[in-house]
VEXZAZA-189727 format. One line per 5 residues: number of its first residue (from 1); for each residue x negated, y, z negated of N, C-alpha, C, CB. Coordinates in steps of 0.1 Angstrom, whole numbers, plus 2048, in hexadecimal, padded with zeros to 3 digits. Atoms other than C-alpha are relative to their C-alpha. Glycine has a CB too. Example, Ala and Ser with C-alpha at 12.3 -4.5 7.8 and 13.67 -1.06 7.14 Angstrom:
1> 7F7,7F4,800,785,7D3,7B2,7F7,80C,800,80A,800,7F4 ~ 809,7F5,800,777,7F5,7B9,808,80B,7F8,7FC,805,80E
//
This chain:
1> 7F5,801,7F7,3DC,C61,57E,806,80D,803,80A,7F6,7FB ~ 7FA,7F2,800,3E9,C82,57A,7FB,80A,808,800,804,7F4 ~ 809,7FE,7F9,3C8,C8F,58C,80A,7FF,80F,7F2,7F5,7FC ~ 801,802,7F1,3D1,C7C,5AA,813,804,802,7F9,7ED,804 ~ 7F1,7FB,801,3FB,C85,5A7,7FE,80E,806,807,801,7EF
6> 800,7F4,7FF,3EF,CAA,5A6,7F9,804,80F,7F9,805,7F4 ~ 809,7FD,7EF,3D6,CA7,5C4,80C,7FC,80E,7EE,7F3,801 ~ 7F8,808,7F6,3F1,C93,5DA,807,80E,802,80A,7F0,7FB ~ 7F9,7F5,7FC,40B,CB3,5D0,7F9,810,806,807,803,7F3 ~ 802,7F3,7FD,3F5,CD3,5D6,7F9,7F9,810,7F6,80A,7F2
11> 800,802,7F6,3EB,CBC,5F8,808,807,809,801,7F8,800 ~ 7F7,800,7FA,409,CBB,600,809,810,7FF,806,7F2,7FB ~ 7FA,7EF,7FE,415,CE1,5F9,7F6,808,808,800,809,7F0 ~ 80B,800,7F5,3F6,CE9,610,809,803,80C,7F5,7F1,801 ~ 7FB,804,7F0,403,CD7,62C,80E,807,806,803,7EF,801
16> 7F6,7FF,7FD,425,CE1,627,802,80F,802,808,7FA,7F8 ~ 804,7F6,7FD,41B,D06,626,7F7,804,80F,7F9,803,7F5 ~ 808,7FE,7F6,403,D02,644,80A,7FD,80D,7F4,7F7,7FE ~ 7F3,802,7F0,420,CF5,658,80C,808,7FE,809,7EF,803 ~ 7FA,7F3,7FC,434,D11,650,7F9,80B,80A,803,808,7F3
21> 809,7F0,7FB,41D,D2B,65C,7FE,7FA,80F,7EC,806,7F5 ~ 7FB,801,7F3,419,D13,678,808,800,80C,7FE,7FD,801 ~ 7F2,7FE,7FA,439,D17,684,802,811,807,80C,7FE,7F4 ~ 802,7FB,7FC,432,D37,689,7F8,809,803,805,800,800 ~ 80E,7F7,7F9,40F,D40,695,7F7,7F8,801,7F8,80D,7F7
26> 804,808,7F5,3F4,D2D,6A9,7F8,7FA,7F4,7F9,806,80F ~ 80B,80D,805,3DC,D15,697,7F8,80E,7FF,7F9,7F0,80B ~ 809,7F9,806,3C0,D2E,69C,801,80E,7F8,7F9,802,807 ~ 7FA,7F6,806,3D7,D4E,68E,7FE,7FE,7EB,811,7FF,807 ~ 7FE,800,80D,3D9,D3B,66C,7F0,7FA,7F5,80E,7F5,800
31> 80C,802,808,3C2,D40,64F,7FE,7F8,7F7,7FD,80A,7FC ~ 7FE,7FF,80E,3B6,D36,62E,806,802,7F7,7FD,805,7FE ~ 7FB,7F9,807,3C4,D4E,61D,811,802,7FF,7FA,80A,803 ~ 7EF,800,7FE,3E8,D50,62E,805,7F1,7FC,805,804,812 ~ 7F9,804,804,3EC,D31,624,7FD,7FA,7F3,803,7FB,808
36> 802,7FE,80D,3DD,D33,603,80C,806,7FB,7F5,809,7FC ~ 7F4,7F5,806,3FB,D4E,5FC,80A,7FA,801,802,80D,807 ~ 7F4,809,7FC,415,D38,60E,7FF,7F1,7F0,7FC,7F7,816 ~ 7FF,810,808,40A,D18,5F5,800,808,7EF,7EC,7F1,804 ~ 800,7FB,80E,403,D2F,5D5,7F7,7FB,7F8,80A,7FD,7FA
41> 80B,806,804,3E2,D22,5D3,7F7,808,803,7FD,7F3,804 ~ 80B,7F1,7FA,3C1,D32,5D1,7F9,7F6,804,7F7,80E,7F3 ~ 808,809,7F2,3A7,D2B,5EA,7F5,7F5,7FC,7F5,80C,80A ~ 805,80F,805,392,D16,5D3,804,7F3,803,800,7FF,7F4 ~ 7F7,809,804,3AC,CFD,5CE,7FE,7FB,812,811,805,7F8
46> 7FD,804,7F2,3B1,CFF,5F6,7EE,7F8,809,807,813,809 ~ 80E,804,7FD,38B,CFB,5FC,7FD,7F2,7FE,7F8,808,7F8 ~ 804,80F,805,38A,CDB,5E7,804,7F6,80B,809,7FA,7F0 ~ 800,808,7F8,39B,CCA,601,7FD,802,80B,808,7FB,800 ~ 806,7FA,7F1,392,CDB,622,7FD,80B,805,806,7FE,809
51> 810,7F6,7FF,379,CF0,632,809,80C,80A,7EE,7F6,80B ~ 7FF,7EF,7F9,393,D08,646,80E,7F6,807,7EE,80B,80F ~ 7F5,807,7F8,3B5,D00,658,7FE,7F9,80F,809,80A,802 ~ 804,809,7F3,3A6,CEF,675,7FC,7F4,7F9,7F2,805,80B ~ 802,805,800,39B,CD8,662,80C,7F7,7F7,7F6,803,801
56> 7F5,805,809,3BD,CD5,649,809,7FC,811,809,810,7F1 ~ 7F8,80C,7F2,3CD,CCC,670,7F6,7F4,808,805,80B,80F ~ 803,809,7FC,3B4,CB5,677,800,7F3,7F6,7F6,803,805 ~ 800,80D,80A,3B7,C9E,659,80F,7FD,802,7FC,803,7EF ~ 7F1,806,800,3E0,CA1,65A,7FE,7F9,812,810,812,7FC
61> 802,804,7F3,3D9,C99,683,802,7EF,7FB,7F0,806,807 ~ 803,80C,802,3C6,C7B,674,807,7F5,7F6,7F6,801,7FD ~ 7F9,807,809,3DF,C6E,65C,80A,7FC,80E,806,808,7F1 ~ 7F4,800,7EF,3F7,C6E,67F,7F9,7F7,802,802,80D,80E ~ 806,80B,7F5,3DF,C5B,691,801,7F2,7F9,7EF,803,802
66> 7FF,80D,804,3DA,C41,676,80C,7F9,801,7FC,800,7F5 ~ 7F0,807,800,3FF,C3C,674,803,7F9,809,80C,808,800 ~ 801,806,7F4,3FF,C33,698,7FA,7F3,7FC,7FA,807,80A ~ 807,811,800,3E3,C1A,690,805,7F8,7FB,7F5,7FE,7FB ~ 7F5,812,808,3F9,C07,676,808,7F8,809,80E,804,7F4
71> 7F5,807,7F8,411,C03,691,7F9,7F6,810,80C,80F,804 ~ 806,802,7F5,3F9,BFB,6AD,7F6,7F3,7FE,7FA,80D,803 ~ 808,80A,80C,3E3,BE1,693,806,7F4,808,806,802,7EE ~ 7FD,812,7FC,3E2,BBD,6A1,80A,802,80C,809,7F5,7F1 ~ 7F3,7FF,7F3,3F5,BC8,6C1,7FF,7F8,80A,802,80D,808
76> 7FD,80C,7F8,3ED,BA9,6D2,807,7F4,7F9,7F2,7FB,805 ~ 7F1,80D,808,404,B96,6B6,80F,807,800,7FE,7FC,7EB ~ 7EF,7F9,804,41F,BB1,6BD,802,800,80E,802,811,7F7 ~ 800,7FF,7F0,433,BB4,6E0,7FD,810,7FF,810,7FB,809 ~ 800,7F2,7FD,432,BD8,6F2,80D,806,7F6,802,803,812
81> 7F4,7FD,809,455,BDF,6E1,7FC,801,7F3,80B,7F7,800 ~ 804,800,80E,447,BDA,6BF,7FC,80E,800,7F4,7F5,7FB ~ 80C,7F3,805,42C,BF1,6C2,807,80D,803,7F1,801,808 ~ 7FB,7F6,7FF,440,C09,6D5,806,805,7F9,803,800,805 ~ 7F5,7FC,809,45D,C0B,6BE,7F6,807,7F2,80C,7F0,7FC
86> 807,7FB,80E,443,C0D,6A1,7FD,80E,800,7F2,7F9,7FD ~ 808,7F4,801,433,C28,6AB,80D,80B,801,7F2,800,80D ~ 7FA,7F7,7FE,452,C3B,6B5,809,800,7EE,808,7FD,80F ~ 800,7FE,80C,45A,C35,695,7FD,80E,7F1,7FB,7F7,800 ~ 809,7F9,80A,43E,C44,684,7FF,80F,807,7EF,7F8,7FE
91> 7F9,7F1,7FA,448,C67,69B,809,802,7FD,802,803,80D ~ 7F1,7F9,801,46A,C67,691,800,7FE,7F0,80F,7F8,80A ~ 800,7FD,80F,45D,C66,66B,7F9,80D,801,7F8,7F4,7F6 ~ 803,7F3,801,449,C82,670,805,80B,80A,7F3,800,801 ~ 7F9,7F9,7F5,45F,C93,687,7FF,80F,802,80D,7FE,7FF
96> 804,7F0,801,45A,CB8,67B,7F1,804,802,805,806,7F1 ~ 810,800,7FB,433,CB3,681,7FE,801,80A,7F8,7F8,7FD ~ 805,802,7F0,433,CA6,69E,804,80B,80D,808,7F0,805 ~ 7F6,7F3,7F9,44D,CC0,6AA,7F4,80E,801,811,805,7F1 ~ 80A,7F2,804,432,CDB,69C,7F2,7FE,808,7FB,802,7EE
101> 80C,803,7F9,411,CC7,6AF,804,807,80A,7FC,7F1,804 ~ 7FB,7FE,7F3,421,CC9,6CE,804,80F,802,80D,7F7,801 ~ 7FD,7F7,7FD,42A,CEA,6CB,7F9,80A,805,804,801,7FA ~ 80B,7FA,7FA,419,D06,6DD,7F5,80B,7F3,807,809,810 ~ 809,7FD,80D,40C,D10,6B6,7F6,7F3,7FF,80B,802,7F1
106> 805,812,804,400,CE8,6B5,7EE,802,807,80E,7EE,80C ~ 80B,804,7FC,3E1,CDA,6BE,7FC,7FC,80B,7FE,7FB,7FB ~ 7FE,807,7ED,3DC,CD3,6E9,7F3,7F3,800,7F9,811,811 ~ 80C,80C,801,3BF,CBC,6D9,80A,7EF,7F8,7EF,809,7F0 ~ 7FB,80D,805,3D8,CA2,6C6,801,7F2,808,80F,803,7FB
111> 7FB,80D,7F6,3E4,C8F,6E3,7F7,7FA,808,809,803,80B ~ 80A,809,7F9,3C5,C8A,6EE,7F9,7F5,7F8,7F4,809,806 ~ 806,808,80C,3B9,C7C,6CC,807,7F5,7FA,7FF,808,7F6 ~ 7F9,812,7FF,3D7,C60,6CC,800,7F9,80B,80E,7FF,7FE ~ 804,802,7F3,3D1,C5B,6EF,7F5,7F5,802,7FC,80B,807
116> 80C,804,805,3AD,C55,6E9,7FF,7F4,7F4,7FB,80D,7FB ~ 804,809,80C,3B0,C43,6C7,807,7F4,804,805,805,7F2 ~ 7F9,80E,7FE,3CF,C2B,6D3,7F7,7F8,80E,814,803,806 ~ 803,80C,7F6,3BB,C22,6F3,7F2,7F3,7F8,7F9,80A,813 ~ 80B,811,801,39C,C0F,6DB,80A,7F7,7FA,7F0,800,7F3
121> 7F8,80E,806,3B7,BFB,6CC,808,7FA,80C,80B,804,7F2 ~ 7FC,807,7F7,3C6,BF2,6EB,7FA,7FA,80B,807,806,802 ~ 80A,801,7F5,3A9,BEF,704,7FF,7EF,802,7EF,808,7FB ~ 7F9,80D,7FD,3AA,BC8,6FA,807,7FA,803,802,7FB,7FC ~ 7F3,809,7FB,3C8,BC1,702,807,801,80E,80B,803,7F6
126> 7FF,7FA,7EF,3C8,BD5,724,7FA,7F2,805,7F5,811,806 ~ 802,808,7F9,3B6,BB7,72F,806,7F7,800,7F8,7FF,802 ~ 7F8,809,7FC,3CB,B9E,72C,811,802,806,7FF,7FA,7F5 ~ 7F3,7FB,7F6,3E9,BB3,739,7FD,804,80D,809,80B,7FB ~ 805,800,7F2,3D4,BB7,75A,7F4,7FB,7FE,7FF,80E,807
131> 811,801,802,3B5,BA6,755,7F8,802,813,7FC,7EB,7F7 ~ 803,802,7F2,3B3,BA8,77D,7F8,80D,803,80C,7FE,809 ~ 809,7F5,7FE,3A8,BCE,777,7F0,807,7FA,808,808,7FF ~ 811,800,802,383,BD6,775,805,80C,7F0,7F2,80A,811 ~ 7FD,7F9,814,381,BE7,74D,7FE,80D,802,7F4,7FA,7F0
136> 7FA,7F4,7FF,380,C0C,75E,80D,801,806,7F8,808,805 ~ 7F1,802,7FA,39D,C04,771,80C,7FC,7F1,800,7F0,80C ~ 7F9,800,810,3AD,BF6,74E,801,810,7F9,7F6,7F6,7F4 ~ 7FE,7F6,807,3A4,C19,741,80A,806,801,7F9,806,7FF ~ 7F6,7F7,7FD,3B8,C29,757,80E,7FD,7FC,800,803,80D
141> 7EC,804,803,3D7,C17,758,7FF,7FD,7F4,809,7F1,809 ~ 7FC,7FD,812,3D6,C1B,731,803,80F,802,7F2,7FD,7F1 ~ 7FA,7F2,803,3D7,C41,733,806,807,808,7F7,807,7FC ~ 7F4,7FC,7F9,3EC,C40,753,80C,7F9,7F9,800,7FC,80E ~ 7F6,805,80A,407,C2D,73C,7FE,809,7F5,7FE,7F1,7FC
146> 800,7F8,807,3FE,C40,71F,805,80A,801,7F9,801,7FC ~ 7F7,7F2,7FA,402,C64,72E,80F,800,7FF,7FD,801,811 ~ 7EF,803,7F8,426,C55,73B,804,801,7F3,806,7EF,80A ~ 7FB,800,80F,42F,C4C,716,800,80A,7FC,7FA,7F9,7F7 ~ 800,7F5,80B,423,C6C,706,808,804,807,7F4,809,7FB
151> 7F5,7F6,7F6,436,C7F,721,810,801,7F8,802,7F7,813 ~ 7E8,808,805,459,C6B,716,801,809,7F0,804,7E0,7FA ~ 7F8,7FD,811,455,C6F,6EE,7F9,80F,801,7FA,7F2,7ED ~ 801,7F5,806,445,C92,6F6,80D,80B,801,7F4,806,804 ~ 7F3,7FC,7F5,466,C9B,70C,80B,7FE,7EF,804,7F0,814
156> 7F9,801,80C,479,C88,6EC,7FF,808,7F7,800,7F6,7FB ~ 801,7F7,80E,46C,C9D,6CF,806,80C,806,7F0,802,7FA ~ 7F8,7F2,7FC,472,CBE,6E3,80F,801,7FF,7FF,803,80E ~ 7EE,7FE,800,496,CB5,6EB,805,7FB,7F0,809,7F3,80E ~ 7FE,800,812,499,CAD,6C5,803,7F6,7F8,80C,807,7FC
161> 800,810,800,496,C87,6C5,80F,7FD,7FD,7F4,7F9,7F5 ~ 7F2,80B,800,4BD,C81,6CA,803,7F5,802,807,803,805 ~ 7FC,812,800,4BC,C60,6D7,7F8,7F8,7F6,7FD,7F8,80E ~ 805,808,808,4B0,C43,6C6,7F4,7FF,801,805,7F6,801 ~ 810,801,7FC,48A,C3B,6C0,7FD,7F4,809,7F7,7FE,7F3
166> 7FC,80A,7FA,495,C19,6C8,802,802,811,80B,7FC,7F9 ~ 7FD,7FD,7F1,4A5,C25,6EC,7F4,805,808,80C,80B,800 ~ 80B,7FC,7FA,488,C37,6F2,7F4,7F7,801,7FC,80A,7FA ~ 80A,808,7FB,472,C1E,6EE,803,7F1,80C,7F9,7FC,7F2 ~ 7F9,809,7F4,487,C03,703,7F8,807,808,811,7FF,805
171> 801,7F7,7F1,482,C1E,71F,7F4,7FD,803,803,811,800 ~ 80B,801,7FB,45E,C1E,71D,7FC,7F4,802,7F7,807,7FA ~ 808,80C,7F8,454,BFB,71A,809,7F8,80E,7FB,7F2,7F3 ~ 7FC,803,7F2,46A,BF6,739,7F8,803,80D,80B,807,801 ~ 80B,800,7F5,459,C0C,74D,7F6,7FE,7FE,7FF,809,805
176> 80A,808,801,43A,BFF,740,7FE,7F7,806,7FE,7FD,7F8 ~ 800,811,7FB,440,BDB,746,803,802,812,810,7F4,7F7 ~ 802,801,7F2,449,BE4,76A,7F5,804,807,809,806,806 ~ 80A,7F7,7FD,42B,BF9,76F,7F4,7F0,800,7FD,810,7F3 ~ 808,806,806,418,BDC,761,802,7F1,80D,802,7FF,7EE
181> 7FD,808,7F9,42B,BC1,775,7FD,7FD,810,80B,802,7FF ~ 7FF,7FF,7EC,426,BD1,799,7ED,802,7FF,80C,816,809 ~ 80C,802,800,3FD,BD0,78C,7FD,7F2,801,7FC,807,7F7 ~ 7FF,80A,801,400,BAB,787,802,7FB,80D,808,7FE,7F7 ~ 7FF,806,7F3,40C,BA5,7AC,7F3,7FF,809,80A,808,807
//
């Protein structure tokens, strides 16, 4: 047990070193080594878990993504509000991450990679909220709604997520549901 205690903490001094340095200098600026020095680890230790900082932001990426999926999980037993709120949730727990993706140090590949991942879990359920549109037509109007969404909570994180996650997500499945409504006619 102690094994896995120790691996969870020198993870997690990694990451928390890697998102310093990302704060200030680009993804591909940061090394190995710089943030070997920042964590107070030597590069072995850093090696054990990953093969170079592209790949220590593609796994933290993928811990993001999954979080979404928890919230996104069985989303034909949850309404749009559910899922929305969930997920704005799971952004306003990682708030200083998401703040750092987004940033022009971040990654311009993330948003395509929740984009991408939330539409196979939702692709089912597009048809029964238009089943009238042919299943490339469904594609789109998923990642014309999507787009719209990221836009709102990417607009929220910048401005420094003062309002509620809650308020924010009212907003979107409003204009969702109207978007969705005036396809239905």
């Amino acid at each position: 047990m102690k094994t896995d205690a120790r691996t969870r903490y020198t993870k997690k001094v990694i990451k928390e070193s890697f998102f310093e340095l990302l704060k200030e200098n680009p993804l591909n600026k940061i090394t190995v080594k710089s943030i070997c020095d920042k964590s107070e680890i030597n590069r072995t230790t850093f090696y054990r878990y990953y093969s170079d900082p592209f790949d220590l932001m593609e796994k933290i990426e993928s811990e993001l993504i999954d979080s979404f999926r928890m919230y996104t999980r069985d989303a034909e037993y949850k309404n749009l509000t559910q899922i929305v709120e969930g997920m704005m949730d799971a952004v306003k727990l990682n708030q200083d991450i998401y703040t750092l993706l987004i940033s022009d140090n971040g990654d311009v590949t993330f948003i395509n990679r929740i984009l991408s991942s939330s539409y196979e879990l939702f692709k089912d359920h597009l048809t029964g909220l238009v089943p009238r549109l042919s299943p490339k037509q469904q594609e789109w109007f998923y990642y014309y709604i999507a787009q719209g969404c990221i836009s709102v909570v990417i607009n929220w994180i910048q401005d420094g997520m003062k309002e509620d996650s809650s308020e924010v997500s009212e907003f979107i499945v409003r204009l969702d549901t109207l978007v969705i409504e005036g396809l239905k006619d």
